[in-house]
Biotite code that builds the C-alpha atoms (Angstrom):
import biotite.structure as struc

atoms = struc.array([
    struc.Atom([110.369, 104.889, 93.189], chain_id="A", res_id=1, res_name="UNK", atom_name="CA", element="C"),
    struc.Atom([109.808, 103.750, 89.648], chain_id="A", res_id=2, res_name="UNK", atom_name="CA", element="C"),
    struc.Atom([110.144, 100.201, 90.564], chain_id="A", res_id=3, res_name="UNK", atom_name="CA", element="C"),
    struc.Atom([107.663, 100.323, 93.305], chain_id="A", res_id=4, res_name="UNK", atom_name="CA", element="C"),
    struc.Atom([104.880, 102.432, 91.037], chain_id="A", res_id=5, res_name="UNK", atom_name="CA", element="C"),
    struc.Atom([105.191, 100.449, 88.065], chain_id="A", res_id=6, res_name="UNK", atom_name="CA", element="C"),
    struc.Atom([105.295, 97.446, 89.931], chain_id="A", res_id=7, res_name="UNK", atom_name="CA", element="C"),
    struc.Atom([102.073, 98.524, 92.060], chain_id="A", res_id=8, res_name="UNK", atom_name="CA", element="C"),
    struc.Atom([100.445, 99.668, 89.039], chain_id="A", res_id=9, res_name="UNK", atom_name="CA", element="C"),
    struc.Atom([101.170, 96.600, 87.157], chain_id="A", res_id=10, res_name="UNK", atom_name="CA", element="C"),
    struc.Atom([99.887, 93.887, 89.581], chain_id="A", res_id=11, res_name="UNK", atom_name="CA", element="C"),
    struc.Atom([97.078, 95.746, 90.401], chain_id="A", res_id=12, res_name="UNK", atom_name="CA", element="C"),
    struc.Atom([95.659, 95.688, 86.959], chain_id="A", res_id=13, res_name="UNK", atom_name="CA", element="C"),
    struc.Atom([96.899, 92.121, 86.720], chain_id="A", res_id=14, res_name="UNK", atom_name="CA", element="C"),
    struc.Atom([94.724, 91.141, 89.940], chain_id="A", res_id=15, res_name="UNK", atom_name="CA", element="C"),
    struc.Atom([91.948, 92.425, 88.593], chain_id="A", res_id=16, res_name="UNK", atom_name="CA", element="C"),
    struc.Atom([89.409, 89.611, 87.606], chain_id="A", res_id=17, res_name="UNK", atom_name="CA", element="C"),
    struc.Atom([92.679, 87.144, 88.845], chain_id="A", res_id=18, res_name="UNK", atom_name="CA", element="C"),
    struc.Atom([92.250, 83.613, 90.424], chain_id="A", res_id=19, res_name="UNK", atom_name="CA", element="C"),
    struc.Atom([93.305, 85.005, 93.700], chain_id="A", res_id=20, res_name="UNK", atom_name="CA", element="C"),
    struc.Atom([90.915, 87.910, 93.306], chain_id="A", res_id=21, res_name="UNK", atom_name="CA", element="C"),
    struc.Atom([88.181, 85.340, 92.865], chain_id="A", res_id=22, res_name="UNK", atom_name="CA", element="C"),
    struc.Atom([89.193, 83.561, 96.652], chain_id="A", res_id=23, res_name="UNK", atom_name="CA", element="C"),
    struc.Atom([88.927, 86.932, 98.307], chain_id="A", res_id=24, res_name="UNK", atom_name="CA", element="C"),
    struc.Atom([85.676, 87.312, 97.694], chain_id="A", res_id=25, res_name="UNK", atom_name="CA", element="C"),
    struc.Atom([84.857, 84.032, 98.909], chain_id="A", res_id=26, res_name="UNK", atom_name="CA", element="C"),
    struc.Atom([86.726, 83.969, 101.708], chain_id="A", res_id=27, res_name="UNK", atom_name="CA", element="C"),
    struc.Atom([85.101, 87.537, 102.306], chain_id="A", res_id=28, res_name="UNK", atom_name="CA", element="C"),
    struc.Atom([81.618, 85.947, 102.208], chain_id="A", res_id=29, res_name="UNK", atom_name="CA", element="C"),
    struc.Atom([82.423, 82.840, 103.892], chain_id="A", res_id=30, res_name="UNK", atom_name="CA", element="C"),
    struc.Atom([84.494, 84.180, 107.062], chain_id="A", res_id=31, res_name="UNK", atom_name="CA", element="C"),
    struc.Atom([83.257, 87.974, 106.977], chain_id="A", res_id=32, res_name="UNK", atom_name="CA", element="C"),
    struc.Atom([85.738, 89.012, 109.056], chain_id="A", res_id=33, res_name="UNK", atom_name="CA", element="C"),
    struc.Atom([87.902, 91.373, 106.994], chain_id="A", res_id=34, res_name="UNK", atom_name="CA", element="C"),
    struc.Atom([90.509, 92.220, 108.950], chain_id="A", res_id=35, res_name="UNK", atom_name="CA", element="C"),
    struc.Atom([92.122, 89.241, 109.235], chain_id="A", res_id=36, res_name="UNK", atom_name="CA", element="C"),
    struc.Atom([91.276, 88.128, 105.678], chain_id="A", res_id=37, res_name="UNK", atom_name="CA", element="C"),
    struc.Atom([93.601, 91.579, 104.644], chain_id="A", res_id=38, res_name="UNK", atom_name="CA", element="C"),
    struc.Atom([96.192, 90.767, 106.852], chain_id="A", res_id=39, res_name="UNK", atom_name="CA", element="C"),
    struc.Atom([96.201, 87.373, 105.407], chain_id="A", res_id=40, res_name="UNK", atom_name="CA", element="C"),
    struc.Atom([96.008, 88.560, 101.948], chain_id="A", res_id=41, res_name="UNK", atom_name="CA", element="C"),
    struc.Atom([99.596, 90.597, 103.322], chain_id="A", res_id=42, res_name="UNK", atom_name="CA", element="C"),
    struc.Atom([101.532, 88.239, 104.665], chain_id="A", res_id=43, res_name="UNK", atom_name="CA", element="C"),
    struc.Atom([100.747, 85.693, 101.870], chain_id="A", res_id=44, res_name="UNK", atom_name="CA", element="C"),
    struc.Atom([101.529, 88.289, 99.389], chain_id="A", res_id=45, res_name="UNK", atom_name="CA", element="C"),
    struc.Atom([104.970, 89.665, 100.782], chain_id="A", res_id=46, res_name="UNK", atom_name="CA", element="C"),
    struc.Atom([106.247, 85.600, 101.628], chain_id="A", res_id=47, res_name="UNK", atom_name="CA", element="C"),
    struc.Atom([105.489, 84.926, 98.120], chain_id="A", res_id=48, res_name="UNK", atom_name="CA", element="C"),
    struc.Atom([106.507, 87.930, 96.090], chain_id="A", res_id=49, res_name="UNK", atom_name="CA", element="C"),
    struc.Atom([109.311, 87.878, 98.504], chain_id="A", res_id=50, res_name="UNK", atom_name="CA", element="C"),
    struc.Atom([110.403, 84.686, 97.095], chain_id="A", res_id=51, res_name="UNK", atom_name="CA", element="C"),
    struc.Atom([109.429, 85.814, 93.351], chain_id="A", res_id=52, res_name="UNK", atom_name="CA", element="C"),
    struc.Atom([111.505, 89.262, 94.024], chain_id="A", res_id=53, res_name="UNK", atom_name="CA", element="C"),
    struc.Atom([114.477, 86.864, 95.167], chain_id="A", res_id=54, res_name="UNK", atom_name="CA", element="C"),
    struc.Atom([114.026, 84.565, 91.546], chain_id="A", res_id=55, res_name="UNK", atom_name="CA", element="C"),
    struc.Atom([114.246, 87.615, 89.739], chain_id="A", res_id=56, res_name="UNK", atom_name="CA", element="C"),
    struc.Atom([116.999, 89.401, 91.211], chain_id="A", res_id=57, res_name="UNK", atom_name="CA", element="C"),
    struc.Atom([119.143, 85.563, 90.562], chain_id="A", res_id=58, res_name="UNK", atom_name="CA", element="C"),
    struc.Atom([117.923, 85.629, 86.973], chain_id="A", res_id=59, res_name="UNK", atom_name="CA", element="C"),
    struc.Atom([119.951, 88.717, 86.344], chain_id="A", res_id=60, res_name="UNK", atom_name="CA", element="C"),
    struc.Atom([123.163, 86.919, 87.864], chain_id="A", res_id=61, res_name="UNK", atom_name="CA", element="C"),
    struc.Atom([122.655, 84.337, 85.146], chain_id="A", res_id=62, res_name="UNK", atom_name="CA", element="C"),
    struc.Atom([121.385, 86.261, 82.255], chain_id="A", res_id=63, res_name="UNK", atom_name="CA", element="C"),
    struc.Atom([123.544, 88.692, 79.850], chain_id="A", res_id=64, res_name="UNK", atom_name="CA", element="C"),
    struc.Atom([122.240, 91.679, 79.236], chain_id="A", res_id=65, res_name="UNK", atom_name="CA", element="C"),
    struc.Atom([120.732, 90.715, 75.584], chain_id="A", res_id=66, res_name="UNK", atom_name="CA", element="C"),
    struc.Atom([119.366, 87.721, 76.972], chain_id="A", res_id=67, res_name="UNK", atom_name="CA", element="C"),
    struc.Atom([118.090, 89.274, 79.843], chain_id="A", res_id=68, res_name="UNK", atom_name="CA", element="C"),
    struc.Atom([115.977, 91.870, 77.286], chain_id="A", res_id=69, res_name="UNK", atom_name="CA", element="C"),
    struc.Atom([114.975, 89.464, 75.043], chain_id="A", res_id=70, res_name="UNK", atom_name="CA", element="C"),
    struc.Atom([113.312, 86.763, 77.945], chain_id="A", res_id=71, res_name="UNK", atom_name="CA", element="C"),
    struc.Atom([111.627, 90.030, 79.731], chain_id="A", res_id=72, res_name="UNK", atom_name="CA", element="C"),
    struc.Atom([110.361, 91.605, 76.666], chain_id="A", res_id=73, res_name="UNK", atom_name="CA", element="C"),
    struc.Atom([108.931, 87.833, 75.603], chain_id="A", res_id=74, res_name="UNK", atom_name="CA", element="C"),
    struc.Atom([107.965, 86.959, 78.765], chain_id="A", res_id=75, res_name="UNK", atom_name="CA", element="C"),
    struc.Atom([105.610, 90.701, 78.877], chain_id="A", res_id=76, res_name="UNK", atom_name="CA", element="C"),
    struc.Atom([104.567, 89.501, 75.392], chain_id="A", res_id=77, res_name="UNK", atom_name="CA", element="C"),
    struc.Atom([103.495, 86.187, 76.911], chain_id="A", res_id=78, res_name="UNK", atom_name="CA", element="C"),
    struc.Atom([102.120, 87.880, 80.118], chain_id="A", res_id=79, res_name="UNK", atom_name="CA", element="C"),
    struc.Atom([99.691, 90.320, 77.878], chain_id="A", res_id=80, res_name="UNK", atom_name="CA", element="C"),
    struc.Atom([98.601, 87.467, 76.119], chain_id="A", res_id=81, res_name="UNK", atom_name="CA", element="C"),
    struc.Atom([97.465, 85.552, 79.441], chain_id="A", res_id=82, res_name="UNK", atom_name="CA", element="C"),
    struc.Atom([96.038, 88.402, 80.680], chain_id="A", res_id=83, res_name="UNK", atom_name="CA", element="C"),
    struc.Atom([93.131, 87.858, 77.995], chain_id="A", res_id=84, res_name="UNK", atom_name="CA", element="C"),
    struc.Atom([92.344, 84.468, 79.834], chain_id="A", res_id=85, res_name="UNK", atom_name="CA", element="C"),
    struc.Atom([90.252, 84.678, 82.750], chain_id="A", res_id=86, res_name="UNK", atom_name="CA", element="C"),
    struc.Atom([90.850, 82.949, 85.567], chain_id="A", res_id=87, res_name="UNK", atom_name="CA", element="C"),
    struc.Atom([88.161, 80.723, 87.301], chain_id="A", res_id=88, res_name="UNK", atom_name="CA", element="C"),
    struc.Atom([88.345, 79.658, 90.744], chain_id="A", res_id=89, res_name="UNK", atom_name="CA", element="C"),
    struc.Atom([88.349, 75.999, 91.745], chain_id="A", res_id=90, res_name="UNK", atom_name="CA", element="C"),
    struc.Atom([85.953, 74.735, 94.396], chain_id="A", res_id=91, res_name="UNK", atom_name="CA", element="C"),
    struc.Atom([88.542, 73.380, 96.439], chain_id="A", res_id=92, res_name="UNK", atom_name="CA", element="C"),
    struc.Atom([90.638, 76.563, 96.931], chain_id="A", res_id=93, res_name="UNK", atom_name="CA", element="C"),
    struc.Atom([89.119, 77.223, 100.098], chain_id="A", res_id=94, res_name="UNK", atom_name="CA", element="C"),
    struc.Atom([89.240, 74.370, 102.858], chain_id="A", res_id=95, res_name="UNK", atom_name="CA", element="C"),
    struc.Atom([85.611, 73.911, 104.411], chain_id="A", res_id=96, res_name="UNK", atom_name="CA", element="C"),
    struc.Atom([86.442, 74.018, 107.680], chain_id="A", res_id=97, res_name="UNK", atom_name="CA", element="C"),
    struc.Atom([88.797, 77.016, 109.106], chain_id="A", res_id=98, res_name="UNK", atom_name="CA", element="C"),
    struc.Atom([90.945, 74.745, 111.327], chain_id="A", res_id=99, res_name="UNK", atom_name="CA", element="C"),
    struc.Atom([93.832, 77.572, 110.696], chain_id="A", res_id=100, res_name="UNK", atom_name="CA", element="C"),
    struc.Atom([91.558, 80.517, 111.783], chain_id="A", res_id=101, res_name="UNK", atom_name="CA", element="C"),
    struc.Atom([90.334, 83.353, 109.389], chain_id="A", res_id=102, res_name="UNK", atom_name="CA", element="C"),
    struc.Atom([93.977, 84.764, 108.987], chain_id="A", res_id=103, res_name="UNK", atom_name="CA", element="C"),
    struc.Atom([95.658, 81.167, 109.202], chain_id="A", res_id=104, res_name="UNK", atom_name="CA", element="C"),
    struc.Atom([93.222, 80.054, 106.387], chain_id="A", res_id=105, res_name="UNK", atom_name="CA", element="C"),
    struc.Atom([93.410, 83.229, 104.182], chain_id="A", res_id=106, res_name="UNK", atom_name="CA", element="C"),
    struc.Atom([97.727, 83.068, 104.120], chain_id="A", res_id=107, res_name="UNK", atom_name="CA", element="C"),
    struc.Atom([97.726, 79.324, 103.214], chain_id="A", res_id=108, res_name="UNK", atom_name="CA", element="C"),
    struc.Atom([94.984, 79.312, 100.951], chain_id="A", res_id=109, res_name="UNK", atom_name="CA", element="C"),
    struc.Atom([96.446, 82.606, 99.190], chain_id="A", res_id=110, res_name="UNK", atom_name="CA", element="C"),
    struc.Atom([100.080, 81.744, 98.933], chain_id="A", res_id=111, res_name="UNK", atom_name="CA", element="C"),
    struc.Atom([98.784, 78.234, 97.519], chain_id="A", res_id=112, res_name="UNK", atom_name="CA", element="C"),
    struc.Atom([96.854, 79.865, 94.855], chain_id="A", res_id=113, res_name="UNK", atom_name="CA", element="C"),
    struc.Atom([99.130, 82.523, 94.351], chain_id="A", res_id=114, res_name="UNK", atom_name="CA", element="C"),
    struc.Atom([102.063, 80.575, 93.315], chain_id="A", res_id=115, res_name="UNK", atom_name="CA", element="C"),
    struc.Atom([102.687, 80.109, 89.279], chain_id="A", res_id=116, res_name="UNK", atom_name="CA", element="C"),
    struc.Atom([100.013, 82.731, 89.356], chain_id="A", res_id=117, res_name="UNK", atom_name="CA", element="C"),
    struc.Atom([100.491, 85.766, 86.732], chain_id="A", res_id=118, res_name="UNK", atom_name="CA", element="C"),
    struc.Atom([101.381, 88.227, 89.518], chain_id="A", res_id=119, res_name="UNK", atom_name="CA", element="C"),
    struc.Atom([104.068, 85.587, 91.214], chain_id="A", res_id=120, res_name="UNK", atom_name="CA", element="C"),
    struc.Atom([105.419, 85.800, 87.505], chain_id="A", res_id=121, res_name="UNK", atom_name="CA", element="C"),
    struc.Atom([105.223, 89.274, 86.721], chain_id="A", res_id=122, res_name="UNK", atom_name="CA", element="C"),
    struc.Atom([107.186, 89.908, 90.063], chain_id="A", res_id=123, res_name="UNK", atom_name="CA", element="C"),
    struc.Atom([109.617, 87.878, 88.885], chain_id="A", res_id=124, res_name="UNK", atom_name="CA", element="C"),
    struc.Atom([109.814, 89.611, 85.942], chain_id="A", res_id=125, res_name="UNK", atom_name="CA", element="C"),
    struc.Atom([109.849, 93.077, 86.646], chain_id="A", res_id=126, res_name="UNK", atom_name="CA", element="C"),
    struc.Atom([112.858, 92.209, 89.510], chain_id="A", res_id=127, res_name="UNK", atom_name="CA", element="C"),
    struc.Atom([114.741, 90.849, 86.704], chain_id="A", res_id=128, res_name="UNK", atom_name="CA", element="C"),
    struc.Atom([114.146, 94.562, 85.599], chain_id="A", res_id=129, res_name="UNK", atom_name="CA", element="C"),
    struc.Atom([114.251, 96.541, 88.967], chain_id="A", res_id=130, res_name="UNK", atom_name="CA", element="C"),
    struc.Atom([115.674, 96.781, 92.108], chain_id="A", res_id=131, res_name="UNK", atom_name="CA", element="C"),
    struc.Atom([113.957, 93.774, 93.729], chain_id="A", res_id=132, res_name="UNK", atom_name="CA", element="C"),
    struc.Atom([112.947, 95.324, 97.440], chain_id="A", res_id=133, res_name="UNK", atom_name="CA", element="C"),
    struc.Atom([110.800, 98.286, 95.767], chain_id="A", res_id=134, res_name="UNK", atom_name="CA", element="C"),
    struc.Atom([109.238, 95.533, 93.064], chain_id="A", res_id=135, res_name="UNK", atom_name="CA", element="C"),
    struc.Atom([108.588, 93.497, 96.050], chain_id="A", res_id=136, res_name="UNK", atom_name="CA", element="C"),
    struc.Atom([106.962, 96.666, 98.133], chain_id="A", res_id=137, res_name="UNK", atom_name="CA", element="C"),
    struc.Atom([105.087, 97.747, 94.823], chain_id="A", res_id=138, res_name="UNK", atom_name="CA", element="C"),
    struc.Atom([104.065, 94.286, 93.806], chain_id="A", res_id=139, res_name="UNK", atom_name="CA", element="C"),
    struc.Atom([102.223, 93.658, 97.660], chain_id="A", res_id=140, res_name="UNK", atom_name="CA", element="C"),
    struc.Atom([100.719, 97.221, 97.771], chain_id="A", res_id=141, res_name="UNK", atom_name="CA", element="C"),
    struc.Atom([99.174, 96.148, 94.057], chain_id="A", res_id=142, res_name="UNK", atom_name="CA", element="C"),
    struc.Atom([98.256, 93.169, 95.562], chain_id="A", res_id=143, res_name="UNK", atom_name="CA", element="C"),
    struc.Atom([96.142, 95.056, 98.463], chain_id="A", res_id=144, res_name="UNK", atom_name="CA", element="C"),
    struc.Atom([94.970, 98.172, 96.119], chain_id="A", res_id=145, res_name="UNK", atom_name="CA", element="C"),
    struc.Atom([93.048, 94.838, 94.090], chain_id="A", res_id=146, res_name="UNK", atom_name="CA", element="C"),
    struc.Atom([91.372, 92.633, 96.791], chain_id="A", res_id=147, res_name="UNK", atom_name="CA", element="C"),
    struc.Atom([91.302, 94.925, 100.006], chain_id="A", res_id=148, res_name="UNK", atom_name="CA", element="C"),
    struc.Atom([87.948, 96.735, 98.574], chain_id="A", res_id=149, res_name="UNK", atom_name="CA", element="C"),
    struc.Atom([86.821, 93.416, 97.265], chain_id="A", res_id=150, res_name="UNK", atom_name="CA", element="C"),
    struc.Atom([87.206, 92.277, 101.368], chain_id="A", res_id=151, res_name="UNK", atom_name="CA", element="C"),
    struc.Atom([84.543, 95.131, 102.150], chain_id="A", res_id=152, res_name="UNK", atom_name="CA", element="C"),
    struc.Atom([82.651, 95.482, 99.389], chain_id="A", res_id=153, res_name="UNK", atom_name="CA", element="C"),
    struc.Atom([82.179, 92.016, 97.846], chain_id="A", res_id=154, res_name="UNK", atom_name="CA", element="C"),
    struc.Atom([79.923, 91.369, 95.631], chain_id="A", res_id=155, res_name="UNK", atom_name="CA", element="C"),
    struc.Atom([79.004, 95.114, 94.818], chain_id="A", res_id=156, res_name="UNK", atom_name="CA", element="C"),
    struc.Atom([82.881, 95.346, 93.443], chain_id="A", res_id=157, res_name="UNK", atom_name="CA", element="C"),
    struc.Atom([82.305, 92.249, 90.569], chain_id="A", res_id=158, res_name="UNK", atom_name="CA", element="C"),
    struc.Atom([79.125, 94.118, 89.664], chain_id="A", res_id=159, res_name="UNK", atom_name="CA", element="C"),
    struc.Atom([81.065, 97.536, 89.016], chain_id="A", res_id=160, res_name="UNK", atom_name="CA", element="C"),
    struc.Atom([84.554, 96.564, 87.628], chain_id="A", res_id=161, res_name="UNK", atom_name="CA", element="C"),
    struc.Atom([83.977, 96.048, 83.810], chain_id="A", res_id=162, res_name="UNK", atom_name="CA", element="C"),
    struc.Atom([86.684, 92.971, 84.261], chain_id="A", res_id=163, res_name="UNK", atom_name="CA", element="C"),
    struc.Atom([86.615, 91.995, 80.066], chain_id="A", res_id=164, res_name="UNK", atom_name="CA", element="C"),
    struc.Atom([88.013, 96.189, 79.907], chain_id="A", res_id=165, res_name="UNK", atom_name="CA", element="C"),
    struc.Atom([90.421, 95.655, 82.610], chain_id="A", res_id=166, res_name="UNK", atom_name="CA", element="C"),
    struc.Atom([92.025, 92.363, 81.217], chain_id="A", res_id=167, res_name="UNK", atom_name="CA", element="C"),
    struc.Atom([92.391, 94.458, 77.800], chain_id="A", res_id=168, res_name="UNK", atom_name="CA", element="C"),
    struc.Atom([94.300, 97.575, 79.468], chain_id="A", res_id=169, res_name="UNK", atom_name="CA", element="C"),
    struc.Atom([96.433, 94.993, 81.578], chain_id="A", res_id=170, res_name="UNK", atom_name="CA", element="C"),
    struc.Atom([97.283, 92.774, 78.719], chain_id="A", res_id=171, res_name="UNK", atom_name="CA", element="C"),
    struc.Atom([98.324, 96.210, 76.553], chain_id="A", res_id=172, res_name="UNK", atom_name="CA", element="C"),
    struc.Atom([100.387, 97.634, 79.196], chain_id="A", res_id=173, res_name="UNK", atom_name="CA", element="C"),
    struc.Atom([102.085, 94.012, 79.069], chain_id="A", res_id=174, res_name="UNK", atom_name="CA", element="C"),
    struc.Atom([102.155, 93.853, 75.551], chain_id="A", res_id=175, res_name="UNK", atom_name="CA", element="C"),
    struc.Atom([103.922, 97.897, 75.515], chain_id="A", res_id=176, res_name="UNK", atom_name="CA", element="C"),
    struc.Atom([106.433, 96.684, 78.243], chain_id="A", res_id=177, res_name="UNK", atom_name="CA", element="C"),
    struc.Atom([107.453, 93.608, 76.376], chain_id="A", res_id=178, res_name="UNK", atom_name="CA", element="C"),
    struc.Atom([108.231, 95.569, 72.982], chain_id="A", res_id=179, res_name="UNK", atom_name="CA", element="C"),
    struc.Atom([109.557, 98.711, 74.937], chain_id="A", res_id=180, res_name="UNK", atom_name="CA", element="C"),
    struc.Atom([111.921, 95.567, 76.383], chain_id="A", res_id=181, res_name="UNK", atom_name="CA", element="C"),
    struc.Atom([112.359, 94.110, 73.232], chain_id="A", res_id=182, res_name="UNK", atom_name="CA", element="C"),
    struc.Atom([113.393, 97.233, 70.942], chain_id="A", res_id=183, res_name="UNK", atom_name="CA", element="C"),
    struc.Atom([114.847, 99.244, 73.979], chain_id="A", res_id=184, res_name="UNK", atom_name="CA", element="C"),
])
């Protein structure tokens, strides 16, 4: 359970303010239909994180054990320092016209902007570290704990959520796993 609550915990902080954050709440606005935009948001997450989870878990075939430390505790280090880089979203992340449907629309457009992204490579990452179904269940629950409310709430939530703060605590909780990796 470990796995799943760091893993939850992790991505969830990481969302916060993320790229893929940003195209919820326009595809919130736009479609306002959030039902389908979550369930979207869902499958896009699991199929990606899926695949992520499944990088991971092969890293650790092909990795010693010192290696293995020494690429997750640099690759936190690395993570905590892009955490301190906002993300801004492009205008063509969302396709004008919703020839997919609201839930059609929301998976491709997610799982496009979600790959490379820093929660694709923290769940790589952290299944390098854990058992990769529960990072995989944790990493997509983190996933929904950071844009679900943004699907109702909108605007109201960018107005609220101190984002500069949140980037900080995400980037030292990266920064603590990668030297609790490295000198561990």
């Amino acid at each position: 359970m470990e796995a799943f609550f760091v893993s939850a915990g992790i991505v969830a902080l990481a969302e916060m303010g993320d790229k893929t954050q940003l195209l919820t709440l326009v595809l919130a606005l736009r479609f306002r239909r959030p039902w389908p935009i979550v369930l979207g948001i869902f499958a896009a997450t699991l199929i990606n994180h899926t695949l992520a989870g499944a990088v991971g878990a092969w890293v650790t075939t092909q990795l010693g054990p010192q290696a293995l430390r020494w690429a997750l505790g640099l690759s936190f280090i690395a993570m905590a320092v892009w955490m301190l880089i906002p993300d801004k979203l492009d205008d063509d992340e969302v396709d004008k016209t919703p020839r997919f449907g609201v839930f059609g629309t929301t998976v491709v457009t997610f799982f496009l902007a979600e790959m490379g992204d820093k929660t694709q490579i923290a769940t790589v990452m952290l299944a390098a570290r854990y058992n990769p179904y529960w990072v995989v269940a944790g990493t997509t629950a983190g996933m929904l704990l950071a844009d679900a409310p943004v699907v109702w709430l909108g605007e109201r939530m960018t107005r609220l959520v101190p984002i500069r703060v949140v980037h900080r605590v995400s980037a030292a909780v990266f920064a603590a796993l990668g030297l609790f990796a490295l000198l561990g």
